[in-house]
LUMSE-480180 format. One record per residue (C-alpha): residue in one letter; z negated, y, x; residue number from 1; chain. Coordinates in nm, 2 decimals, always signed. Layout:
{r:a up:Z north:Y east:X k:NUM c:A}
...
This chain:
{r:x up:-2.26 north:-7.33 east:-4.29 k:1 c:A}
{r:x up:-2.62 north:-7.33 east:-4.17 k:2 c:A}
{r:x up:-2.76 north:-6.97 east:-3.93 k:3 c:A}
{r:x up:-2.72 north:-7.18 east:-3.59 k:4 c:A}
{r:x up:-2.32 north:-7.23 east:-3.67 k:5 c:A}
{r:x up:-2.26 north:-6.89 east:-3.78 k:6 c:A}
{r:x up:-2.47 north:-6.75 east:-3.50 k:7 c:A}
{r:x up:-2.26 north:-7.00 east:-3.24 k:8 c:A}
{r:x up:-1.92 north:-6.88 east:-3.41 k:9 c:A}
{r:x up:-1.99 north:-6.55 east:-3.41 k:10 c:A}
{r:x up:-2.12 north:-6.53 east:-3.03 k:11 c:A}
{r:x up:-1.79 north:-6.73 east:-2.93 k:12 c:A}
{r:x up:-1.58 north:-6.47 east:-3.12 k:13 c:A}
{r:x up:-1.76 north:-6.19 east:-2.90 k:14 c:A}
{r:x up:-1.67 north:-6.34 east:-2.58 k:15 c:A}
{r:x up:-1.28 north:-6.42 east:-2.63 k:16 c:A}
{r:x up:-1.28 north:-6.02 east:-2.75 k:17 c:A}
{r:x up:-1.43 north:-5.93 east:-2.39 k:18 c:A}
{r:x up:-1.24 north:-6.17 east:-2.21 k:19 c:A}
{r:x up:-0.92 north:-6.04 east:-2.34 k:20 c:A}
{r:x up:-1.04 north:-5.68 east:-2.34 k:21 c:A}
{r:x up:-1.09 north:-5.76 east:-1.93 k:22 c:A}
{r:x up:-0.78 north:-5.95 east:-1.90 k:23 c:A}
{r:x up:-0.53 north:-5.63 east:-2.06 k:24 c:A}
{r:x up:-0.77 north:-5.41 east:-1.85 k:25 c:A}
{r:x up:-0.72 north:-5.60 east:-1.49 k:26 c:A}
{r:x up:-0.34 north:-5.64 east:-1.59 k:27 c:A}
{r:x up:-0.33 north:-5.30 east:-1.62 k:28 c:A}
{r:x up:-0.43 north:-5.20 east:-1.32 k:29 c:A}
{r:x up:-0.25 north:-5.44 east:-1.12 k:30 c:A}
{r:x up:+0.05 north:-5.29 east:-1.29 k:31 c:A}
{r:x up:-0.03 north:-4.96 east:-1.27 k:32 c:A}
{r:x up:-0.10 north:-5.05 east:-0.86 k:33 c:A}
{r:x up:+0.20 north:-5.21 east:-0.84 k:34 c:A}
{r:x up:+0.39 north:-4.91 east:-0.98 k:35 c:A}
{r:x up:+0.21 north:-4.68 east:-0.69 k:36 c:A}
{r:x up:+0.27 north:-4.92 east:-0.43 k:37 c:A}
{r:x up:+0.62 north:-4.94 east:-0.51 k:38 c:A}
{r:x up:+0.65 north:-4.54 east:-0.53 k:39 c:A}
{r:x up:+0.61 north:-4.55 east:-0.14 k:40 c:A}
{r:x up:+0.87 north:-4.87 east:-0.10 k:41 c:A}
{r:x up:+1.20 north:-4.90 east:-0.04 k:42 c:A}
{r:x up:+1.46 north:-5.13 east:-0.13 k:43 c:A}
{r:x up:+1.38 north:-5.38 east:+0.09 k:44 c:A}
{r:x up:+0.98 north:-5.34 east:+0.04 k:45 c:A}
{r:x up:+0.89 north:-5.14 east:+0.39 k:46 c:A}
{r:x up:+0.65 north:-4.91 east:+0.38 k:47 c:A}
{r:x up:+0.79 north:-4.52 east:+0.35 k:48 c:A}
{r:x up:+0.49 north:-4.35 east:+0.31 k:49 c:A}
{r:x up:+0.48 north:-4.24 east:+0.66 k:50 c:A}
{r:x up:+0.85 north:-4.11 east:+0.65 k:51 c:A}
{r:x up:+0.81 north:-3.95 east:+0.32 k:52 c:A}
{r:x up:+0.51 north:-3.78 east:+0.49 k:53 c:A}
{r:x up:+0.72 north:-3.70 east:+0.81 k:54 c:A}
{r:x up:+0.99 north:-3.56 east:+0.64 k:55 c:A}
{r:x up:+0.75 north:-3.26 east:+0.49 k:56 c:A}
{r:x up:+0.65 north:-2.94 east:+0.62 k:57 c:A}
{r:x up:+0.30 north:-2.83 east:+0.53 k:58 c:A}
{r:x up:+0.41 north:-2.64 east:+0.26 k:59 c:A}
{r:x up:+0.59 north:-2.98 east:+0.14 k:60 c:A}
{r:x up:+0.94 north:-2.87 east:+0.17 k:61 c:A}
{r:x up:+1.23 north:-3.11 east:+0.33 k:62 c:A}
{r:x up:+1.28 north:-3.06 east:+0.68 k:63 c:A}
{r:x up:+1.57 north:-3.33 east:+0.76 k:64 c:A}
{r:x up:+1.91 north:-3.29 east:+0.67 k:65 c:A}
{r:x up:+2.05 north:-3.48 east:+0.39 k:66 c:A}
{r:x up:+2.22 north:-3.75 east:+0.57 k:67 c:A}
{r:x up:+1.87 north:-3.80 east:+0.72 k:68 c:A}
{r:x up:+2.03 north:-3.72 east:+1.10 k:69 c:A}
{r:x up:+2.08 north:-3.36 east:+1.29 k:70 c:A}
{r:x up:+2.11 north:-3.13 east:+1.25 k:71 c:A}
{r:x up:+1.71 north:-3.11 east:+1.18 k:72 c:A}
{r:x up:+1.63 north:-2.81 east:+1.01 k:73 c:A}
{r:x up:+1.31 north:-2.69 east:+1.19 k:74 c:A}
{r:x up:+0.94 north:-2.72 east:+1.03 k:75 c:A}
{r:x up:+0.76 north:-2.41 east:+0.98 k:76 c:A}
{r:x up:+0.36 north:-2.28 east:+0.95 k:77 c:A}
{r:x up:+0.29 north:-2.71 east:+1.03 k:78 c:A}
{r:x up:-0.04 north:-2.74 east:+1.23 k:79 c:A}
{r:x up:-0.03 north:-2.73 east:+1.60 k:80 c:A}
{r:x up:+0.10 north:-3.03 east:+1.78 k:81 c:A}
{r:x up:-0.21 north:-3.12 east:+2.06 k:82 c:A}
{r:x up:+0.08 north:-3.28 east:+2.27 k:83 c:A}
{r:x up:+0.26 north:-2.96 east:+2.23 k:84 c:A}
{r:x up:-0.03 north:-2.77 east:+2.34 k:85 c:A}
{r:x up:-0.08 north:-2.99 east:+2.64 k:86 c:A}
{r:x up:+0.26 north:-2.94 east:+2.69 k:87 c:A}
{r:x up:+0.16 north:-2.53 east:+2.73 k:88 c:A}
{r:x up:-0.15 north:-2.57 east:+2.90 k:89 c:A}
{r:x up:-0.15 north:-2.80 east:+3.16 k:90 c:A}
{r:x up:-0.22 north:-2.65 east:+3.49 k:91 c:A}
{r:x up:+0.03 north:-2.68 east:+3.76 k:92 c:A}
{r:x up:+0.35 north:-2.49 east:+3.63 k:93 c:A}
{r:x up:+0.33 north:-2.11 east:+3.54 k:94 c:A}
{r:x up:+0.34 north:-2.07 east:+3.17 k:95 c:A}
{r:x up:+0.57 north:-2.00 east:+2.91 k:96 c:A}
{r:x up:+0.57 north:-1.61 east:+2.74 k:97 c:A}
{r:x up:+0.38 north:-1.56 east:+2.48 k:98 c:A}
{r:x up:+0.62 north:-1.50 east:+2.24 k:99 c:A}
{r:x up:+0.82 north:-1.77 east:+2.33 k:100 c:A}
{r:x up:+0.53 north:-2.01 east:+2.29 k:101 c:A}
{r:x up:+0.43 north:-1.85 east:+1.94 k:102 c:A}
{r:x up:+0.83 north:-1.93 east:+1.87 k:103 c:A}
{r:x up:+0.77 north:-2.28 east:+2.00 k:104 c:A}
{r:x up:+0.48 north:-2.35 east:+1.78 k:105 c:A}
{r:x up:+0.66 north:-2.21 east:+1.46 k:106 c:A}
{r:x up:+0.98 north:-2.38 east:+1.53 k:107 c:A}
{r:x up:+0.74 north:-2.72 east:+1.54 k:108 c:A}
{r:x up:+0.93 north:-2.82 east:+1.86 k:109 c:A}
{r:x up:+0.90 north:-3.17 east:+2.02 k:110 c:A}
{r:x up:+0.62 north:-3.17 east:+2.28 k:111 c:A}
{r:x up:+0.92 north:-3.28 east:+2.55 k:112 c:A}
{r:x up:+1.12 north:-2.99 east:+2.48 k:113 c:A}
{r:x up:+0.82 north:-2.77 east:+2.53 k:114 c:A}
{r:x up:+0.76 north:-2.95 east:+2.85 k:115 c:A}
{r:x up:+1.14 north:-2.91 east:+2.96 k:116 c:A}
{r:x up:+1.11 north:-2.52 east:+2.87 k:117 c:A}
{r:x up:+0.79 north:-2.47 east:+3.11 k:118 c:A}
{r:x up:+0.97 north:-2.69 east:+3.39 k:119 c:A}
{r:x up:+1.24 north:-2.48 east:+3.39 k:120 c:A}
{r:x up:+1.11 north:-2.11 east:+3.31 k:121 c:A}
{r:x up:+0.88 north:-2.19 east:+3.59 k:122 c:A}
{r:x up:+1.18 north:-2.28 east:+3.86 k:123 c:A}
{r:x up:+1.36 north:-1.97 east:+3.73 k:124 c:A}
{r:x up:+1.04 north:-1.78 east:+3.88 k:125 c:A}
{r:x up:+1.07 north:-1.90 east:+4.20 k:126 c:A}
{r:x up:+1.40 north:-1.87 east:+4.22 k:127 c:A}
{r:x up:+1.40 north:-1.51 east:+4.16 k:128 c:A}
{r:x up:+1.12 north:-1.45 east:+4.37 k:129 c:A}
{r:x up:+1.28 north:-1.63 east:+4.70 k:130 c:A}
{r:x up:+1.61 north:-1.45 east:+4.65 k:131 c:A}
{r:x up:+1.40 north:-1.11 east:+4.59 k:132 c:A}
{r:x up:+1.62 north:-0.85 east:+4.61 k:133 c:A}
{r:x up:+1.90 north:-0.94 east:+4.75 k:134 c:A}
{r:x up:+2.06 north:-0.96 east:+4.38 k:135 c:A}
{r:x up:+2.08 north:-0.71 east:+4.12 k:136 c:A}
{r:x up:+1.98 north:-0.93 east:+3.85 k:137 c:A}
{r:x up:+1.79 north:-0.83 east:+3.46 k:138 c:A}
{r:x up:+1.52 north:-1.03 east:+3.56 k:139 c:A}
{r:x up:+1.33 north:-1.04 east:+3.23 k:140 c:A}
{r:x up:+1.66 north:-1.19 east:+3.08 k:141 c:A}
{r:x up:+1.65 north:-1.45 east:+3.32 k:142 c:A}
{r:x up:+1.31 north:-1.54 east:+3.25 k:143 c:A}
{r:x up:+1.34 north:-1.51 east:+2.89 k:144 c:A}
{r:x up:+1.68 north:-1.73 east:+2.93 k:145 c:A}
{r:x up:+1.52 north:-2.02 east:+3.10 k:146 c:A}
{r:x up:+1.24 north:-1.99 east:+2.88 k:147 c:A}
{r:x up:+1.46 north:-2.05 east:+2.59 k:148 c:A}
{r:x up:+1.79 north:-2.20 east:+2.69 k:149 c:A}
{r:x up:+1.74 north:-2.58 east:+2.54 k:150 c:A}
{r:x up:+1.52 north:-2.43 east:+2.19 k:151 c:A}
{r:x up:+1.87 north:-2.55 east:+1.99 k:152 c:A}
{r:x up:+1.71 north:-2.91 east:+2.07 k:153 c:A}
{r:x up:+1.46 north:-2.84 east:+1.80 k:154 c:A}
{r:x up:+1.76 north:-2.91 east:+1.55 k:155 c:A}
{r:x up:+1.93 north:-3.13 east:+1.77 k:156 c:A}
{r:x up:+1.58 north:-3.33 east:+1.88 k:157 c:A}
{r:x up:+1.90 north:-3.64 east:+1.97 k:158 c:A}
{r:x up:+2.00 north:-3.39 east:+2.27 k:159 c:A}
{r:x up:+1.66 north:-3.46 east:+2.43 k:160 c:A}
{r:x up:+1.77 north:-3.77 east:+2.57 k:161 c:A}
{r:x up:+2.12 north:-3.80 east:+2.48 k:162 c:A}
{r:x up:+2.44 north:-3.60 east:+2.59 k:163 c:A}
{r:x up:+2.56 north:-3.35 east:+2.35 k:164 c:A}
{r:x up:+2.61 north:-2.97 east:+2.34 k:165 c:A}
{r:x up:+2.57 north:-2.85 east:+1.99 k:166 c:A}
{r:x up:+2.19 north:-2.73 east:+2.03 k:167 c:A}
{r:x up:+2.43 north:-2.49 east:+2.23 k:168 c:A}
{r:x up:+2.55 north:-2.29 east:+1.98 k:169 c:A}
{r:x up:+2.28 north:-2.39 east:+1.76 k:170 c:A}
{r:x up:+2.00 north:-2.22 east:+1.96 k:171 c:A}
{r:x up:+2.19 north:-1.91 east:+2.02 k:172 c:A}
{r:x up:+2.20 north:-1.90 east:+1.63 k:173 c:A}
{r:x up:+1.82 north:-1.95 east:+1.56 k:174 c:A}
{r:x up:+1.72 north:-1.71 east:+1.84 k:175 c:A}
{r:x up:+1.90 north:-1.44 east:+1.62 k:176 c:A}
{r:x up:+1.76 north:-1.56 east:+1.29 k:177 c:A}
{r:x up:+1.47 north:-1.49 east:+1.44 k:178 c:A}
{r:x up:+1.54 north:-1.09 east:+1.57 k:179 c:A}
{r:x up:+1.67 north:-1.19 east:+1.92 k:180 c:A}
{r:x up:+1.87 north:-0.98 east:+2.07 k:181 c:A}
{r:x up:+2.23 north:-1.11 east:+2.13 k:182 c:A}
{r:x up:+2.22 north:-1.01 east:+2.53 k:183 c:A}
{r:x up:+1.85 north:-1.27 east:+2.54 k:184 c:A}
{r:x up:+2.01 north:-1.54 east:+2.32 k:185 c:A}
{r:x up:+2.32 north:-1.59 east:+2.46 k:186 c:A}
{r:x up:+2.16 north:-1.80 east:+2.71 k:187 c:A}
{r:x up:+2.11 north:-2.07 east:+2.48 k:188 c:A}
{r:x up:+2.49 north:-2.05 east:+2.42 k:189 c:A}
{r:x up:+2.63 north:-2.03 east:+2.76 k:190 c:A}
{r:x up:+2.37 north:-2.23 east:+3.05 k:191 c:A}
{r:x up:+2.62 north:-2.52 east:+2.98 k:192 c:A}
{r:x up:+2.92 north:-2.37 east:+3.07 k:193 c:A}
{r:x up:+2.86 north:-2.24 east:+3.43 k:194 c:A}
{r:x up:+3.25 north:-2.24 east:+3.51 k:195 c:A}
{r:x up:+3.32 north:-1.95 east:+3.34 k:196 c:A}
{r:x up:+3.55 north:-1.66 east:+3.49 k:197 c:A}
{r:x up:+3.35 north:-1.42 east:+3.31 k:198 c:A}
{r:x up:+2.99 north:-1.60 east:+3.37 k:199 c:A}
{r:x up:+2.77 north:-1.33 east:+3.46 k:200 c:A}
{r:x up:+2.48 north:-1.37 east:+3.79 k:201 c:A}
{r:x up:+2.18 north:-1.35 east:+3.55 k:202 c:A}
{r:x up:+2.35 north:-1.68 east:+3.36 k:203 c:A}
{r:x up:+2.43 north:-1.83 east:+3.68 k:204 c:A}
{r:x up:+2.08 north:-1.82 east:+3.75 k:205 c:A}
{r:x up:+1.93 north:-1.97 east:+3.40 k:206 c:A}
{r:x up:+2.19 north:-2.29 east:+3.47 k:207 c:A}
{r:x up:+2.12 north:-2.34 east:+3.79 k:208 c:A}
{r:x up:+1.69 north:-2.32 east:+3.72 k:209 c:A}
{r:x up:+1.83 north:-2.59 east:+3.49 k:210 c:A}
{r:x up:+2.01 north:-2.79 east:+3.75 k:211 c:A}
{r:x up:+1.74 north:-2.76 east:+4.04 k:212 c:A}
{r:x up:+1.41 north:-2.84 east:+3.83 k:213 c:A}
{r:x up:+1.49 north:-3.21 east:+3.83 k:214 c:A}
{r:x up:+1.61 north:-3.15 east:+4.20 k:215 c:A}
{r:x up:+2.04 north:-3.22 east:+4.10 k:216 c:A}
{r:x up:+2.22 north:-3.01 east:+4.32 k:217 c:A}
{r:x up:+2.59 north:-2.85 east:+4.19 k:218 c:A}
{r:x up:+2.75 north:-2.78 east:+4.45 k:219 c:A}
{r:x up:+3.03 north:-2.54 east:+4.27 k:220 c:A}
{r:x up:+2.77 north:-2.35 east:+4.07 k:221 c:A}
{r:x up:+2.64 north:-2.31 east:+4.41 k:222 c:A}
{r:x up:+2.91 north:-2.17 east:+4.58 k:223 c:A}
{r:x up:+2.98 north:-1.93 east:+4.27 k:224 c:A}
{r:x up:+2.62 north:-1.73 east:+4.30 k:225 c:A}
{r:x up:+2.68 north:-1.77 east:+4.67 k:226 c:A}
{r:x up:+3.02 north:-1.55 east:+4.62 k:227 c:A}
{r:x up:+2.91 north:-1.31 east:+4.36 k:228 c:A}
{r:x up:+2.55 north:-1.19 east:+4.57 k:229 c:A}
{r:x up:+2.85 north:-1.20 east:+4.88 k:230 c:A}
{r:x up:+3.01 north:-0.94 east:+4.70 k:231 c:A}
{r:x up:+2.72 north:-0.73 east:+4.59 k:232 c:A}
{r:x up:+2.58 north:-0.70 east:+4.93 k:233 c:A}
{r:x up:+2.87 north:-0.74 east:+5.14 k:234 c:A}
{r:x up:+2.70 north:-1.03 east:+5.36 k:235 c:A}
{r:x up:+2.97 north:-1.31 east:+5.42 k:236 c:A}
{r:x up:+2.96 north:-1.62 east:+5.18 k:237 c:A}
{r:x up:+2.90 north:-1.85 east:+5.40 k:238 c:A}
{r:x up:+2.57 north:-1.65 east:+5.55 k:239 c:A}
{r:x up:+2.48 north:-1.62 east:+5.19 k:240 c:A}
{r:x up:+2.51 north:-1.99 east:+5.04 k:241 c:A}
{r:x up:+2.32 north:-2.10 east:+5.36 k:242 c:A}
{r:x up:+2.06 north:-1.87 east:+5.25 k:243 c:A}
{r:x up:+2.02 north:-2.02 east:+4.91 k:244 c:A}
{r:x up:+2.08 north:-2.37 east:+5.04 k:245 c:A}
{r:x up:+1.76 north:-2.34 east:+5.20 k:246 c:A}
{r:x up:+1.59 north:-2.14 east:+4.88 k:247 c:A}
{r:x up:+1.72 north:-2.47 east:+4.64 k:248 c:A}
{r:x up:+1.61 north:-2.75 east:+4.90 k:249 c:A}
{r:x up:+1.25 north:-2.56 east:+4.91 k:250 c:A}
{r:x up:+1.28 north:-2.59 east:+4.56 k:251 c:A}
{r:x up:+1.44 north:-2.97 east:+4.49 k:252 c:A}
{r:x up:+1.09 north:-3.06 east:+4.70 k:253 c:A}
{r:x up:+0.90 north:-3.06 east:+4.32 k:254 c:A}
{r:x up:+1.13 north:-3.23 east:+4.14 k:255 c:A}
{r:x up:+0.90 north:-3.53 east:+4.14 k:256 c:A}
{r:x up:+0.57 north:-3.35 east:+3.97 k:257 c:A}
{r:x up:+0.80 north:-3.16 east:+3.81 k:258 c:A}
{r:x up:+0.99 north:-3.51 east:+3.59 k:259 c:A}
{r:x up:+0.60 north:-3.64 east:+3.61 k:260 c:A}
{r:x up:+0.49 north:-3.35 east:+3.41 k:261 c:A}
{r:x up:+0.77 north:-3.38 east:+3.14 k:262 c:A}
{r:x up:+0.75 north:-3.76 east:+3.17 k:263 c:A}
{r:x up:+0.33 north:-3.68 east:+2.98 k:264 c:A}
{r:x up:+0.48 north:-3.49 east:+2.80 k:265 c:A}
{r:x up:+0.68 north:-3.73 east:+2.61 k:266 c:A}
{r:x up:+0.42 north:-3.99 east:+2.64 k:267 c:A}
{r:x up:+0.19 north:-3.74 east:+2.48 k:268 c:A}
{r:x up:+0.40 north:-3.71 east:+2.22 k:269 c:A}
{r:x up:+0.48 north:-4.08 east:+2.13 k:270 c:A}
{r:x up:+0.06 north:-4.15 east:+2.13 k:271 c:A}
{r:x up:+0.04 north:-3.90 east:+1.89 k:272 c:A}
{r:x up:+0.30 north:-4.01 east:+1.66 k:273 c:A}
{r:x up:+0.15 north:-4.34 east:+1.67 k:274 c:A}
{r:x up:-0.22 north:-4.27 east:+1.65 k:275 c:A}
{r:x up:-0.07 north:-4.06 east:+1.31 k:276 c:A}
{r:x up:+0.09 north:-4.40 east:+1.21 k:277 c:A}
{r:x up:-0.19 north:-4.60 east:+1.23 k:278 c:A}
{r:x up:-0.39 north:-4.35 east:+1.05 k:279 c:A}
{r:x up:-0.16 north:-4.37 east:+0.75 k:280 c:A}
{r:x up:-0.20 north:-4.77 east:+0.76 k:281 c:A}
C-alpha cells in the first residue's frame, strides 16, 4: 500500500469514529430530553407541569387533597396574590382588619373570597351604624363575624360558586386552629342557619350583612331581628321592622358596585392564573 492510500484509509477511519461519537452523543440527549419531557406528562401526553407546580406551596409541600378535589388543604407562607391584594385595596368599600387580612394572605385565599369578605364586612358596618343603638349588640363580634364568616371557602374554593355548606363547619374549625376564640368563630359555623330558636342578634346580624350585600331580601330573617330589638326596647314589631325596612332598602341601593367589585375580583384572579400559565409555556 503506497502513503496516499494509507493516508486516505486512515483519514476515512477518523471520520466514521466522529460520526458515530456524534450520533450516540445526539441520541443521547434526545433520550435523555425525552425522559424529562415525559417526567412532566401524563398518560395521555398533556402537559402537567403547571399542575404539578400548582399543587405546591412555596415550601414544596402538597396542598390538594389526595383525591385531587376538596377539601383543599390551605397554602401557607406562598407569595402574595396581586389579585388578592387588589381584592384589599381597592378604594370604595371600607377594609378588612388587619388581622383578618394577614389571615387571608396566609391562608392563600382565592382573590373572590377576599372580595366577598370586604363586601360583606363592609355592609355589616353600615348596618350597625344605621341601627346605632337601638340594639345591644358585641359589635366587634359582628364585625369580626362578617369579616370572616365564608374563610371555610378557602378549603372548599367549589362553595365559591356552587351550593354547599361544608366550608361551614370547616371555617369554624380553621378559625380555632388558628387561636380564635370559639364566641368569634362560630360565625363561620352558624350565618347559614339563621332559623335557629337559639340564634343569637349579633348572628342575625352577620347573616343578614350576608343577605343584603348583593341586595336579596329574607323576609323571615327579617321579621326575627325585627322581634328580638322589639323585645329589647319594648317598641312594637311592626314600628321596629319598618324601621329596618328602610335601613336594608338604603342599603340594597349598592348592590350593583357592590357584585361589580367582586365581579374584578374574580376576573382579577382568572388573568392572573392565566398570565402564570402562559409564563410556564
Amino acid at each position: 500500500m503506497n502513503t496516499a492510500n494509507q493516508s486516505s484509509e486512515t483519514e476515512n477511519a477518523a471520520n466514521n469514529d466522529t460520526t458515530h461519537e456524534t450520533t450516540t452523543n445526539k441520541n443521547a440527549a434526545n433520550e435523555n430530553g425525552a425522559n424529562e419531557n415525559g417526567a412532566n406528562r401524563n398518560a395521555t401526553g398533556e402537559d402537567i407541569s403547571s399542575e404539578n407546580a400548582a399543587d405546591s406551596d412555596a415550601a414544596g409541600e402538597d396542598v390538594r387533597s389526595e383525591s385531587g378535589v376538596g377539601p383543599r388543604r390551605p397554602r401557607r407562607g406562598a407569595d402574595s396574590d396581586p389579585a388578592l391584594e387588589r381584592a384589599f385595596s381597592e378604594p370604595g368599600l371600607r377594609p378588612l382588619p388587619s388581622d383578618v387580612v394577614a389571615l387571608l394572605r396566609d391562608l392563600g385565599a382565592p382573590p373572590r373570597l377576599g372580595a366577598h369578605l370586604r363586601a360583606v364586612h363592609h355592609v355589616a358596618v353600615e348596618l350597625l351604624d344605621r341601627l346605632g343603638e337601638a340594639v345591644d349588640v358585641d359589635r366587634a363580634a359582628v364585625l369580626f363575624g362578617a369579616a370572616t364568616h365564608d374563610i371555610g371557602k378557602v378549603l372548599f374554593p367549589g362553595e365559591l360558586t356552587g351550593a354547599g355548606a361544608e366550608h361551614e363547619p370547616a371555617g369554624e374549625a380553621l378559625l380555632r386552629s388558628r387561636g380564635v376564640e370559639a364566641r368569634l368563630a362560630r360565625f363561620a359555623a352558624l350565618h347559614g342557619r339563621w332559623e335557629r330558636d337559639d340564634a343569637t342578634i349579633d348572628e342575625l346580624l352577620v347573616t343578614l350583612a350576608d343577605k343584603v350585600w348583593k341586595g336579596r331580601r329574607e323576609a323571615g330573617l327579617e321579621q326575627k331581628v325585627a322581634e328580638i330589638i322589639a323585645a329589647a326596647t319594648g317598641e312594637a314589631v311592626w314600628a321596629v321592622y319598618m324601621r329596618l325596612d328602610d335601613i336594608l332598602t338604603a342599603i340594597a341601593g349598592g348592590a350593583d358596585d357592590r357584585l361589580a367589585f367582586q365581579a374584578r375580583a374574580a376576573a382579577s384572579m382568572k388573568r392572573t392564573t392565566t398570565e402564570e400559565d402562559e409564563t410556564m409555556i
